[in-house]
LUMDORO-336672 format. One record per residue (C-alpha): x, y, z; residue number from 1. Coordinates in Angstrom, 3 decimals, padded with zeros to 6 digits. Layout:
# residues N
r c1:X	c2:Y	c3:Z	num:NUM
...
END
This chain:
# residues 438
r c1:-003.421	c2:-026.863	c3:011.206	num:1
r c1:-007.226	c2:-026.252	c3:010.391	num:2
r c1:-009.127	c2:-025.540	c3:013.637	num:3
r c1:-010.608	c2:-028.275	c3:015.263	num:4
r c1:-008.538	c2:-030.871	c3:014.015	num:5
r c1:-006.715	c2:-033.490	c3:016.133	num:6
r c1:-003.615	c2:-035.169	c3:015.814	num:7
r c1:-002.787	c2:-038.389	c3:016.927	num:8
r c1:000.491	c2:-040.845	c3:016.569	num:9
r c1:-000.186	c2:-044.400	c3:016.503	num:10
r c1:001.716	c2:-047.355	c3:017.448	num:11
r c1:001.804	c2:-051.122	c3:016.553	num:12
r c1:002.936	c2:-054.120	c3:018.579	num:13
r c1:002.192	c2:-057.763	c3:018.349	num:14
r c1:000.492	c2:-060.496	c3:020.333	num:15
r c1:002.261	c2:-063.770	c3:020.537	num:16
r c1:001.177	c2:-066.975	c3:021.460	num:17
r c1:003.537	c2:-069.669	c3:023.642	num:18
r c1:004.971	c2:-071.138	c3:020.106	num:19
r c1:006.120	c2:-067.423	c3:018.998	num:20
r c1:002.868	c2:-067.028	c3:016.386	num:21
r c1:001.397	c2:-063.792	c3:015.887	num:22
r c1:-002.253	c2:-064.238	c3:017.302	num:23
r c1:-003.178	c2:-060.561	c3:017.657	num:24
r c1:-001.938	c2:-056.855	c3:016.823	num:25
r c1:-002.337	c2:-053.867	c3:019.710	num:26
r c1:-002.800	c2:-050.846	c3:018.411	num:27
r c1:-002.621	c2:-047.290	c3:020.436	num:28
r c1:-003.380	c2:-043.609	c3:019.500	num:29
r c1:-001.204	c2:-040.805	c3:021.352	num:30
r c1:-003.012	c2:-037.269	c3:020.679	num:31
r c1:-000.112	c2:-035.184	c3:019.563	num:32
r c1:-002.505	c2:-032.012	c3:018.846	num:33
r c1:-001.303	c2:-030.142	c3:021.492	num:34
r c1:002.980	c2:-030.634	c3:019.907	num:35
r c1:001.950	c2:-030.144	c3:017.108	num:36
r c1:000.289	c2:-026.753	c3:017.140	num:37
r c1:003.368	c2:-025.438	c3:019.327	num:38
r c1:005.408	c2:-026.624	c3:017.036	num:39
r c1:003.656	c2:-024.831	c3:014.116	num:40
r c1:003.828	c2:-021.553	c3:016.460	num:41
r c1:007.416	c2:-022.372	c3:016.587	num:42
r c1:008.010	c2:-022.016	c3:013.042	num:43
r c1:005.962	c2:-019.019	c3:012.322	num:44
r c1:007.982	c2:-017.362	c3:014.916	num:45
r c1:011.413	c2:-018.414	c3:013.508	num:46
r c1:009.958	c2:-016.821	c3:010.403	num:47
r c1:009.098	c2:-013.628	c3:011.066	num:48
r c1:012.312	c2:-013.333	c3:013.372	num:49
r c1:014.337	c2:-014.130	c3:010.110	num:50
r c1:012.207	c2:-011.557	c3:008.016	num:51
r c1:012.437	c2:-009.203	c3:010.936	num:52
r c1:015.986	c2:-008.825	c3:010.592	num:53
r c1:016.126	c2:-008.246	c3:007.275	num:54
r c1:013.469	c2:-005.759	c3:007.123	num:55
r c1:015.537	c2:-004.140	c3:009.864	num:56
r c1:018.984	c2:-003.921	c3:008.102	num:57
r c1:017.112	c2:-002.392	c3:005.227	num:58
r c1:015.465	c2:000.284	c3:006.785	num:59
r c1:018.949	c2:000.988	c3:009.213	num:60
r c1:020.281	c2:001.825	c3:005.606	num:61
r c1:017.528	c2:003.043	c3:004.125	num:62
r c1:017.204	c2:005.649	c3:006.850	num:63
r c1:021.075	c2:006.944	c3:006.566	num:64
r c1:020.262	c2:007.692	c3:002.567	num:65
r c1:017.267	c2:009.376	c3:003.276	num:66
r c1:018.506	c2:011.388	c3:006.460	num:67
r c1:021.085	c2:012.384	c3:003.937	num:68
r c1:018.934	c2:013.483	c3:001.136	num:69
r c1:016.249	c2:015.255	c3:003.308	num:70
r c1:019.395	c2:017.479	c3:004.283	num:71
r c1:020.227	c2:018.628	c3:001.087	num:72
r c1:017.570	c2:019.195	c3:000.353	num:73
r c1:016.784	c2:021.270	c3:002.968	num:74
r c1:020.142	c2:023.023	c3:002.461	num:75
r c1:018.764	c2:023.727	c3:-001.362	num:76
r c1:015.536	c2:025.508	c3:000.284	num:77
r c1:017.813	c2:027.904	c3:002.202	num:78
r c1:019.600	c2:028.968	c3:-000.991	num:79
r c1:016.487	c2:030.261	c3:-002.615	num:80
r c1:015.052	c2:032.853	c3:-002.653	num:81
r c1:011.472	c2:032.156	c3:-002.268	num:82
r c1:010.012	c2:035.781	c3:-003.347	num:83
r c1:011.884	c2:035.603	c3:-006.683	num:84
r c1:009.743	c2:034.288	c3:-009.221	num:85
r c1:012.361	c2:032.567	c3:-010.806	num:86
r c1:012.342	c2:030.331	c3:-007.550	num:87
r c1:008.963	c2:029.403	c3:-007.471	num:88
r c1:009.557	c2:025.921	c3:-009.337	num:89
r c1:012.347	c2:024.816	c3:-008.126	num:90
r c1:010.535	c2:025.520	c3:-004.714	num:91
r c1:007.561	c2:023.413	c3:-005.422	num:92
r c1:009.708	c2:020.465	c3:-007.004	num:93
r c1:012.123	c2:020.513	c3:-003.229	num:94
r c1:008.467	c2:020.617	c3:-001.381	num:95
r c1:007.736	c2:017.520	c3:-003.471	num:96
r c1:010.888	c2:015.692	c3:-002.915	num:97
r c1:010.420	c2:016.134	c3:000.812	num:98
r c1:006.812	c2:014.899	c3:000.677	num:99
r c1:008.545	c2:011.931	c3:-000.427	num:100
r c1:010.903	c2:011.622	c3:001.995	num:101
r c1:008.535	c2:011.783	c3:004.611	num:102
r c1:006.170	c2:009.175	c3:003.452	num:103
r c1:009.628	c2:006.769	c3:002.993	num:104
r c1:010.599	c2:007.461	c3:005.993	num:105
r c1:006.980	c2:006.843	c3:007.558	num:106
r c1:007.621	c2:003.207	c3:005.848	num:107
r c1:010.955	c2:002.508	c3:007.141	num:108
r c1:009.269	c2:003.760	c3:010.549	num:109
r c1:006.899	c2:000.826	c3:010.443	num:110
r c1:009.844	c2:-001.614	c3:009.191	num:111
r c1:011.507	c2:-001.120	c3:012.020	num:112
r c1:008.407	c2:-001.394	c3:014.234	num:113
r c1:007.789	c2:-004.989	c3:012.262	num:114
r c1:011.159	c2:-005.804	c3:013.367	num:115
r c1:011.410	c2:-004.796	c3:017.004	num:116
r c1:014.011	c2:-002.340	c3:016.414	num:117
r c1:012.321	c2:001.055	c3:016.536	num:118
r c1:013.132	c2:003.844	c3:019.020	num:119
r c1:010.764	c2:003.655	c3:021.417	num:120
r c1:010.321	c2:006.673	c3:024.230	num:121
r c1:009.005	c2:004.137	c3:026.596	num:122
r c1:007.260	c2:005.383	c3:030.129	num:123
r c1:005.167	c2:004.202	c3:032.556	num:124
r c1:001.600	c2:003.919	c3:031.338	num:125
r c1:-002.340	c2:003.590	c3:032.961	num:126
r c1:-003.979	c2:001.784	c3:029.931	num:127
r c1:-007.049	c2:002.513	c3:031.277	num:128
r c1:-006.935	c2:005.794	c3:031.056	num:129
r c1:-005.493	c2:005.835	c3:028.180	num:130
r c1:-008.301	c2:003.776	c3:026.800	num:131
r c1:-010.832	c2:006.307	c3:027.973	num:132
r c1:-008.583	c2:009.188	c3:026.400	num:133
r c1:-008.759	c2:007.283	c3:023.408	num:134
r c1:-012.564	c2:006.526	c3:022.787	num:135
r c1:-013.991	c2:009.566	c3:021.011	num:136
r c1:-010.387	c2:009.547	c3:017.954	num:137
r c1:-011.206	c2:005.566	c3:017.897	num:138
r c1:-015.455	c2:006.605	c3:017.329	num:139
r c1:-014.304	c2:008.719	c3:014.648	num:140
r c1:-012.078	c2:006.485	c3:013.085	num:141
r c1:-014.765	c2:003.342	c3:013.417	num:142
r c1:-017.502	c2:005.494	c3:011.705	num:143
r c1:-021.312	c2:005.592	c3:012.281	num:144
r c1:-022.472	c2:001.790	c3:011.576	num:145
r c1:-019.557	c2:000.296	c3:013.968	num:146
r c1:-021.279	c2:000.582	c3:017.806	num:147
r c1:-017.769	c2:001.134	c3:020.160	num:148
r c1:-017.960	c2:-000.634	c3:023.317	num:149
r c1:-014.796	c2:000.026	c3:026.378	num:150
r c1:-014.633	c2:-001.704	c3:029.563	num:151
r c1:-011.536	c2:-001.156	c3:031.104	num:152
r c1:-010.743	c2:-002.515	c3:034.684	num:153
r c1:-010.823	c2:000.534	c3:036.960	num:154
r c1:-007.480	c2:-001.008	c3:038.896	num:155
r c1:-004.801	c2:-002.136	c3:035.853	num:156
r c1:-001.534	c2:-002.422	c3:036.431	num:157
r c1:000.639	c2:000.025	c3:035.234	num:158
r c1:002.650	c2:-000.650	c3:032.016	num:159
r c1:006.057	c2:000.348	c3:030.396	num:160
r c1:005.515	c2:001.331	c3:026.921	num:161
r c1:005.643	c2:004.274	c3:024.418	num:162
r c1:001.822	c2:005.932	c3:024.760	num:163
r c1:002.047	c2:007.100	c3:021.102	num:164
r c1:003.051	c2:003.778	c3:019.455	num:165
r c1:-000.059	c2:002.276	c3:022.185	num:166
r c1:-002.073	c2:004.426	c3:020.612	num:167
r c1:-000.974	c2:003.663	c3:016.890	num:168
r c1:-001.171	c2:000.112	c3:017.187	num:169
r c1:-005.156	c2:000.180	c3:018.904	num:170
r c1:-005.709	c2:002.633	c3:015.815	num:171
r c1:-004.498	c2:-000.106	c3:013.349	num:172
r c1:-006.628	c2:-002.939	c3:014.998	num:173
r c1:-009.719	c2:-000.405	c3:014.830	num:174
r c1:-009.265	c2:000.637	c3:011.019	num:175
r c1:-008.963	c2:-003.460	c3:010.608	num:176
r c1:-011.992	c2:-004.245	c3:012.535	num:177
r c1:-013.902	c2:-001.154	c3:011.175	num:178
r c1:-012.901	c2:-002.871	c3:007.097	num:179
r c1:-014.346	c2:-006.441	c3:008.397	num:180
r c1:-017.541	c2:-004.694	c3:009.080	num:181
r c1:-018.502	c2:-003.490	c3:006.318	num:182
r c1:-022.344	c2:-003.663	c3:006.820	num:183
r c1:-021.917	c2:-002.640	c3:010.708	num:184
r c1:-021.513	c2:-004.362	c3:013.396	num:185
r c1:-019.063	c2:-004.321	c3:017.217	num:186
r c1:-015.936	c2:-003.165	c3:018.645	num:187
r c1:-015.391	c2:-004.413	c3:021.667	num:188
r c1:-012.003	c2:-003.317	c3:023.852	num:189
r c1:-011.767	c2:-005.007	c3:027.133	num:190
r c1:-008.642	c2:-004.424	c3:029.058	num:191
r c1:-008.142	c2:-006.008	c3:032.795	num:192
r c1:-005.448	c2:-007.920	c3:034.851	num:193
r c1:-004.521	c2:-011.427	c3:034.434	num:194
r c1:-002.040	c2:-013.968	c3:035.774	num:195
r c1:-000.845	c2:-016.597	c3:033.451	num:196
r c1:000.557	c2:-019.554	c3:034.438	num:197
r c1:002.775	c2:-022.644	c3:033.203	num:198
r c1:-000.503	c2:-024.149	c3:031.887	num:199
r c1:-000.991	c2:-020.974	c3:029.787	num:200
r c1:002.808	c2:-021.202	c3:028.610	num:201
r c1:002.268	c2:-024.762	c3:027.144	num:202
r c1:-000.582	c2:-023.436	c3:025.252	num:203
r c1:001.105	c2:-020.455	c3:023.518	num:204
r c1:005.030	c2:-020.799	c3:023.177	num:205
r c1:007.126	c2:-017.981	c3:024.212	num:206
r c1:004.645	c2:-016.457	c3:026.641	num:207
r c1:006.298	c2:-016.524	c3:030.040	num:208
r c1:004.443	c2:-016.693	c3:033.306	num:209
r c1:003.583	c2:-013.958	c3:035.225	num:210
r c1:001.563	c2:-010.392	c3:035.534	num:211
r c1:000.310	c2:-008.834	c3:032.683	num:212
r c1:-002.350	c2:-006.128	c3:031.557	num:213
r c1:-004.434	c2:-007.826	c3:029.189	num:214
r c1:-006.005	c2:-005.649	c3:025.935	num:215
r c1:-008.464	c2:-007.610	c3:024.060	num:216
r c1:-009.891	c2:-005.822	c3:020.634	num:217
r c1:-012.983	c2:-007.597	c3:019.341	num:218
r c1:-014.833	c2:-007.368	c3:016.113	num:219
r c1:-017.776	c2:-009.253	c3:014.862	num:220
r c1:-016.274	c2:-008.662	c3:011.560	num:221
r c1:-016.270	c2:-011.965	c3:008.760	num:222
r c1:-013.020	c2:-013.443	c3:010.114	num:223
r c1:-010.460	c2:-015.270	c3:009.017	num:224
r c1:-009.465	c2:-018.394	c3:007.344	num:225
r c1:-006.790	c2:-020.344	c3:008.565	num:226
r c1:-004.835	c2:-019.881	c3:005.530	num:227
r c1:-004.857	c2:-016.188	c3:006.099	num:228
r c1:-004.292	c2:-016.447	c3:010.168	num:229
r c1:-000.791	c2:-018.280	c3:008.828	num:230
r c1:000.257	c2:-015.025	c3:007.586	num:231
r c1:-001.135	c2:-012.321	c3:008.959	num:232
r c1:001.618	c2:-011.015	c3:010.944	num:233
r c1:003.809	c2:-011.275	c3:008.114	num:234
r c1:004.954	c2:-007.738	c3:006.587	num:235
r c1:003.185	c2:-006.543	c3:002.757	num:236
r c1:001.013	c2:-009.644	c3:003.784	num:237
r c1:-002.976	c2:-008.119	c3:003.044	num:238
r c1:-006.607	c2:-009.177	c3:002.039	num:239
r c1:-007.522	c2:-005.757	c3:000.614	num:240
r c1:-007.537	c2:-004.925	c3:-002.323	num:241
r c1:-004.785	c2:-002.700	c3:-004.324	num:242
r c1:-004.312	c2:000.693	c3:-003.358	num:243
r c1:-006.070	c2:000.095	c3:000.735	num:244
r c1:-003.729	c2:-000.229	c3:002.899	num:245
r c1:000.139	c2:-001.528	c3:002.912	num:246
r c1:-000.378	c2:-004.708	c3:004.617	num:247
r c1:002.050	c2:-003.285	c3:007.458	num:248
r c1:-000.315	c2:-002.535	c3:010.258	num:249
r c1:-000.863	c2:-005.979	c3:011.984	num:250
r c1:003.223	c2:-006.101	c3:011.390	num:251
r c1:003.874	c2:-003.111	c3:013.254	num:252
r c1:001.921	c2:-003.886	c3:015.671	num:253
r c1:003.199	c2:-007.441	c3:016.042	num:254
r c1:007.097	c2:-005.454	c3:016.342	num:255
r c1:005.881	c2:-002.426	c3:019.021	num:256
r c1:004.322	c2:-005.409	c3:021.491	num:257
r c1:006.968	c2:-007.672	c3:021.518	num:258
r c1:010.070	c2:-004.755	c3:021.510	num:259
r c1:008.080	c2:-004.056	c3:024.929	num:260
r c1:008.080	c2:-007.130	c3:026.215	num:261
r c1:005.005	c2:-008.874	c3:025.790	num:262
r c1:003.141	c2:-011.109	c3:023.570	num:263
r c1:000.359	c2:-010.874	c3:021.048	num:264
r c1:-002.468	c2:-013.392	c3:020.050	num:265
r c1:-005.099	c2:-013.660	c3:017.920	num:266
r c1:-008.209	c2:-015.627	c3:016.883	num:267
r c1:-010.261	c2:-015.841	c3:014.216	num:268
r c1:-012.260	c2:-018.083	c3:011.931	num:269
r c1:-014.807	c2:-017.482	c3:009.138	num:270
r c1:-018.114	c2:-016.196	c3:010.238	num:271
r c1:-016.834	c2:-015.279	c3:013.884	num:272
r c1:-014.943	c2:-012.022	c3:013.641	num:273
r c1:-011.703	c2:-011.866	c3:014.877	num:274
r c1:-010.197	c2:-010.647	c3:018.581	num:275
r c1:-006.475	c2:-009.671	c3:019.021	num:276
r c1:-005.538	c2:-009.571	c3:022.426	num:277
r c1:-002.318	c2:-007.619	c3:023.288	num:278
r c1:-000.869	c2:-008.635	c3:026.879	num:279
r c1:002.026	c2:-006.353	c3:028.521	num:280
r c1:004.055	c2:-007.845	c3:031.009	num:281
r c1:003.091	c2:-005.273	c3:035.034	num:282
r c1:005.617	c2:-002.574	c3:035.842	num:283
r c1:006.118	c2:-001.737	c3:038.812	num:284
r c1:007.185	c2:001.753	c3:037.365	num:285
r c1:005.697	c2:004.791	c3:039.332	num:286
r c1:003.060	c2:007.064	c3:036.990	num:287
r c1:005.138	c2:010.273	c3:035.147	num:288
r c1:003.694	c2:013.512	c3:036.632	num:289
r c1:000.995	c2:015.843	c3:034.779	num:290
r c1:002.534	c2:018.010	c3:032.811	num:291
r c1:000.767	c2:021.166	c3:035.351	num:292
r c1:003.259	c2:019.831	c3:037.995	num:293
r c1:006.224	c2:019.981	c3:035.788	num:294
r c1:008.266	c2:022.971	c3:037.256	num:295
r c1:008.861	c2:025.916	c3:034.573	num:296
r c1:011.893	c2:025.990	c3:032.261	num:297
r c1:014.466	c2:028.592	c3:033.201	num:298
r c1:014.056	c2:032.241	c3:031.243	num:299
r c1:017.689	c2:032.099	c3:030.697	num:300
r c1:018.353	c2:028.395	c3:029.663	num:301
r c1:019.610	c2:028.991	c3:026.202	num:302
r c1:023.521	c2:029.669	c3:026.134	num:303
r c1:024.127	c2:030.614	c3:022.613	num:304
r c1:027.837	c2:029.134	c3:022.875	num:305
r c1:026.714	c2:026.070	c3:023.527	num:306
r c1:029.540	c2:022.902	c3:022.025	num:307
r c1:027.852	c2:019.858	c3:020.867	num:308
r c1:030.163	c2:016.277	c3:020.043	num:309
r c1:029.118	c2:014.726	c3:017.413	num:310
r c1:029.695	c2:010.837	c3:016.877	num:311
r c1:028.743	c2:009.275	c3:013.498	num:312
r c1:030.566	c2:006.948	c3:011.693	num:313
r c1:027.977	c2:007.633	c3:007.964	num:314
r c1:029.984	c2:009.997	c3:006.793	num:315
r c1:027.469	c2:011.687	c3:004.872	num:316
r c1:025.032	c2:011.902	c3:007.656	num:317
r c1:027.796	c2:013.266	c3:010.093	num:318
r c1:028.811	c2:016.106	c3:007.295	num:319
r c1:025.102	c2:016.989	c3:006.805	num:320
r c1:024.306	c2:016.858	c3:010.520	num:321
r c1:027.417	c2:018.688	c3:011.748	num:322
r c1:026.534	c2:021.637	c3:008.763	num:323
r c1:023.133	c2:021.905	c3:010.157	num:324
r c1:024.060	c2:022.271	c3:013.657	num:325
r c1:026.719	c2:025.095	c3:013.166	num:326
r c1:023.937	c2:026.901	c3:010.886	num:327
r c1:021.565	c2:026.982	c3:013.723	num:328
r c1:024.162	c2:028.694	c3:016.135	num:329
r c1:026.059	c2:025.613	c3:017.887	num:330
r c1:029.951	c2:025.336	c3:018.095	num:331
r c1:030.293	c2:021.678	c3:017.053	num:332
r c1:033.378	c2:018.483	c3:017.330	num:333
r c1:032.442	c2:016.115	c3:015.696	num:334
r c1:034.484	c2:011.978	c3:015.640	num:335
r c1:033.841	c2:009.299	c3:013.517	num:336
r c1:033.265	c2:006.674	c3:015.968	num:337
r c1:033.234	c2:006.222	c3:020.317	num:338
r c1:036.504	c2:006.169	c3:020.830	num:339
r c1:037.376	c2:009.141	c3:018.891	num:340
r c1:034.371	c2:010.957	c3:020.472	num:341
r c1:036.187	c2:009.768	c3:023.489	num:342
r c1:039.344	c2:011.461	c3:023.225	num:343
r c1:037.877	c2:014.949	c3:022.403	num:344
r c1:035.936	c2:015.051	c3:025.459	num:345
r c1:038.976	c2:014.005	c3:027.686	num:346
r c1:041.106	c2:017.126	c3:025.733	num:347
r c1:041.539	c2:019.498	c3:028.707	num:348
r c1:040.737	c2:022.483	c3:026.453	num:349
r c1:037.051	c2:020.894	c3:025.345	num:350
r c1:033.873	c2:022.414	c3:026.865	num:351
r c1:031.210	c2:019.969	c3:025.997	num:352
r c1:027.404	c2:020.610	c3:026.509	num:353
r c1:026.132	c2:017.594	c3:024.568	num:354
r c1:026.682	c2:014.445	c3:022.833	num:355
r c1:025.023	c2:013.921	c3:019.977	num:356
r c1:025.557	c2:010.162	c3:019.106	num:357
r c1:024.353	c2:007.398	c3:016.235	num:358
r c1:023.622	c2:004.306	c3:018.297	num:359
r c1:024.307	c2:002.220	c3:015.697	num:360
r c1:028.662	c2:001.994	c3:015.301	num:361
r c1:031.301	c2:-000.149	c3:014.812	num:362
r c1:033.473	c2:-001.206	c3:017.610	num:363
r c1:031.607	c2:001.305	c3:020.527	num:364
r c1:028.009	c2:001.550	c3:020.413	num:365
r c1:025.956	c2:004.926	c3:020.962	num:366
r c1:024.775	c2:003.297	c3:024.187	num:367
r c1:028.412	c2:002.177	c3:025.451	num:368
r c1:029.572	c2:005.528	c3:024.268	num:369
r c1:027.146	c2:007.597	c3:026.174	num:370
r c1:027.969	c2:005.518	c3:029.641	num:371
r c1:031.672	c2:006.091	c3:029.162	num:372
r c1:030.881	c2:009.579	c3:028.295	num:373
r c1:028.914	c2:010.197	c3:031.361	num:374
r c1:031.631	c2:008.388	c3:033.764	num:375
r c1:034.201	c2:011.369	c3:032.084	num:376
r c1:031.844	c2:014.463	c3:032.707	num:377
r c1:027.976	c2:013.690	c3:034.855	num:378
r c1:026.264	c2:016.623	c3:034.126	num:379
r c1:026.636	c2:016.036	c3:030.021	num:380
r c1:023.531	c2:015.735	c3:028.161	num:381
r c1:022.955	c2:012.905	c3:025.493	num:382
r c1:020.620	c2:012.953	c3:022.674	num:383
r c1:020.937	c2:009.163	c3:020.785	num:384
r c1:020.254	c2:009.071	c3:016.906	num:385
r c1:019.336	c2:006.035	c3:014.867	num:386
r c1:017.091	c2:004.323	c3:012.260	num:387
r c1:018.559	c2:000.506	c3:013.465	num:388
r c1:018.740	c2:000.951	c3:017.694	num:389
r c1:018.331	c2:-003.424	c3:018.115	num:390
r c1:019.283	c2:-002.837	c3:021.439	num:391
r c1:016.930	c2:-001.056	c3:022.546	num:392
r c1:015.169	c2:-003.455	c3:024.650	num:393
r c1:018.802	c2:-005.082	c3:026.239	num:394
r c1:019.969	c2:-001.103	c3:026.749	num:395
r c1:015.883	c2:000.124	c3:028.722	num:396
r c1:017.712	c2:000.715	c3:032.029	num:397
r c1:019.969	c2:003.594	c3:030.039	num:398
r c1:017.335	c2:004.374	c3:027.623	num:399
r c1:015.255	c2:005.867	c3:030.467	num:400
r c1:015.337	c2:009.320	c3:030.283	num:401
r c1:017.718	c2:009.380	c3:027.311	num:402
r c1:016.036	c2:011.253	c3:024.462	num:403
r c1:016.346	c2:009.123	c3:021.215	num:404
r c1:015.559	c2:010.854	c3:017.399	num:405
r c1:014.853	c2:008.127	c3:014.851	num:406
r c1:016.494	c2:008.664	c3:011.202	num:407
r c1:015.869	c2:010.371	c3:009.186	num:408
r c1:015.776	c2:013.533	c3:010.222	num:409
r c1:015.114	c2:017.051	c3:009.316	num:410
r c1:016.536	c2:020.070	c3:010.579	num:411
r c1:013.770	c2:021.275	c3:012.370	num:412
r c1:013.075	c2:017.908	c3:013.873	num:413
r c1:017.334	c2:018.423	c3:015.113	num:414
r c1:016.780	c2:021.585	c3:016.358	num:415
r c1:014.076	c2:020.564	c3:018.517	num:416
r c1:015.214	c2:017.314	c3:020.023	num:417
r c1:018.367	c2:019.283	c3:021.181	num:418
r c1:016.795	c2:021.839	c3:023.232	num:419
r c1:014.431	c2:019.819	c3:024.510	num:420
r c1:017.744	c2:018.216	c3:025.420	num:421
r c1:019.696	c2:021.036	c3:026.628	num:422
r c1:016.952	c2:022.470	c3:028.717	num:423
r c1:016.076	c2:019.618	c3:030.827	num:424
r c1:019.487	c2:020.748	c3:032.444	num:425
r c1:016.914	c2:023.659	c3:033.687	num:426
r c1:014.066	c2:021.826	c3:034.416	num:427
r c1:016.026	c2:019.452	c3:036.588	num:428
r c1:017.901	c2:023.118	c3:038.098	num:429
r c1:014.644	c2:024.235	c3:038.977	num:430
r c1:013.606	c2:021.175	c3:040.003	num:431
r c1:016.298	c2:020.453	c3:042.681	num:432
r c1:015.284	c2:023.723	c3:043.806	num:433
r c1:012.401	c2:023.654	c3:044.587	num:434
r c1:013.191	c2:020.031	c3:046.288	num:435
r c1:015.901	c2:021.786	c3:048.470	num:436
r c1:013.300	c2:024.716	c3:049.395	num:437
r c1:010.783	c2:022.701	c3:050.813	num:438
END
């Protein structure tokens, strides 16, 4: 609906006089403006949920392929040599193929972001200073003719979010703003507390009452039409022209707000710039500790003996992930689903470090998996893999502290996610140390 255009309903009834003749017609206007708008918000909401989940199905397979093809490949680099010169071309043309894995995968990576069904390493969050931390990479990005402009409330709420998709998505909306103004002009970023309440709901469907942390980005950029506000969210969707930009951004920024739990809206019209205002529902989540008062991992924390469970059901991805473990050192199980994974770790004669375990499976899910898992042996670690986790947001109370790696993969990108898994059995060692010496 154009802005600034009312509805209204109308109704006719008739006047009649003692003998039954029509002497006069009443006529009444109901403004329906108000239904009507949410009813148009409805629709666009139904249809980028529908989109969303086919986006997401496509990247969940997507990723297995290319998880499984960034392997080999990998596996090809180890078997050559690269001082022979012989090797030198087949080297480059691997190097290649890997470039284009990663810039796939960086697409599947906003797919799933589109559709709310990204990994997300969610923590509690100050926006404001994150904001501040922000200003002089968003100055850079924004260039010389856009002025930058912060005011951040020195008392927000904390947040639960992932920082680096926070930062990602306020990138996006400044690159945005930034290509609105071409000739110059203002970013403004205002974040503060609000309260919004039923009368707030009415106006924008699906935002629930409450706390939230509001972030408002502001351009005085050219705007937008109302024909372009209709789609703007949607993915591919863009007003530049070919070869700038992928028309994901807005998208994945739409997907990473509402996979944490709050709401995004935006206004624009032609001549007026635009502002998109991101609101995150207050957490009540105490701050993660600097990384100075982090106690120091243990000398000795690396067993090389170390037995990891894998659970995959892909068969290709388990065979390429279970050759890549046992090449870096690990003694590895590996099961085809939860309740094979399951029965290996109850085996009286299986010493199990970690579980390393697809979210995605038939008939036990990674998450289900990992609890029973945990019931059967406490001081197991769990490291969750997936390019598809959709329920992430149902599964946050077991997702804390769970280290997740999306698909795909590489082996060096393995290697690291499992002893940053292994070893915070140290940290937390030293940790309840330290607790018990004080």
């Amino acid at each position: 609906m154009p802005t600034g255009t009312r509805s209204f309903d109308f109704s006719f009834r008739p006047l009649h006089d003692p003998d039954g003749s029509v002497t006069a017609v009443v006529s009444e206007a109901f403004e329906t403006t108000a239904r009507r708008q949410a009813e148009a918000a409805l629709r666009q909401s139904q249809k980028i949920e529908a989109v969303g989940q086919l986006t997401g199905g496509i990247a969940h397979d997507f990723n297995n392929i290319m998880t499984v093809i960034a392997g080999n490949i990998e596996h090809a680099r180890l078997m050559i040599d690269p001082l022979g010169e012989v090797a030198l071309r087949p080297s480059r043309a691997l190097d290649n193929a890997m470039r284009g894995v990663s810039r796939a995968s960086a697409l599947t990576q906003r797919l799933l972001a589109f559709s709310r069904q990204q990994p997300l390493q969610s923590k509690a969050v100050d926006i404001g200073t994150h904001m501040h931390g922000m200003q002089d990479m968003l100055q850079r990005a924004l260039g010389e003719l856009v002025r930058l402009e912060v005011d951040v409330a020195s008392d927000t709420w904390c947040v639960e979010l992932d920082p680096a998709q926070l930062e990602s998505s306020i990138l996006n909306l400044a690159v945005n703003a930034r290509d609105a103004m071409q000739q110059g002009g203002t970013l403004s970023v205002v974040a503060a507390n609000v309260h919004l309440d039923s009368d707030f709901e009415a106006q924008n469907p699906g935002v629930q009452p409450g706390e939230y942390v509001r972030l408002s980005i502001r351009d005085s950029g050219h705007g937008m039409t109302p024909e372009t506000m209709a789609r703007v969210f949607e993915p591919f969707f863009t007003t530049k022209e070919v070869g700038r930009g992928t028309g994901l951004g807005l998208s994945m920024v739409y997907g990473f707000v509402k996979q944490s739990g709050g709401h995004v809206l935006i206004e624009s019209s032609p001549g007026a710039g635009t502002v998109v205002t991101l609101l995150f529902p207050r957490s009540f989540l105490s701050l993660p500790p600097s990384a100075e008062s982090e106690p120091a991992l243990l000398e000795d924390a690396y067993v090389p003996e170390e037995t990891l469970l894998v659970a995959e059901d892909n068969d290709d991805v388990r065979a390429y992930t279970v050759e890549a473990l046992r090449q870096l050192g690990y003694r590895v199980l590996e099961a085809h689903d939860g309740a094979s994974a399951l029965r290996l770790l109850e085996r009286p004669d299986s010493r199990v470090d970690m579980l390393l375990s697809d979210i995605v499976m038939p008939g036990m899910s990674g998450w289900e998996l990992a609890q029973q898992a945990k019931l059967r042996k406490p001081d197991l670690r769990v490291l969750l893999t997936s390019g598809y986790p959709r329920d992430m947001a149902a599964q946050s109370s077991v997702a804390r502290g769970t280290t997740i790696l999306p698909k795909p993969f590489t082996r060096a990108d393995l290697s690291a996610a499992i002893r940053k898994t292994l070893d915070s059995a140290g940290i937390e060692a030293t940790a309840a140390q330290a607790r018990a010496s004080t």
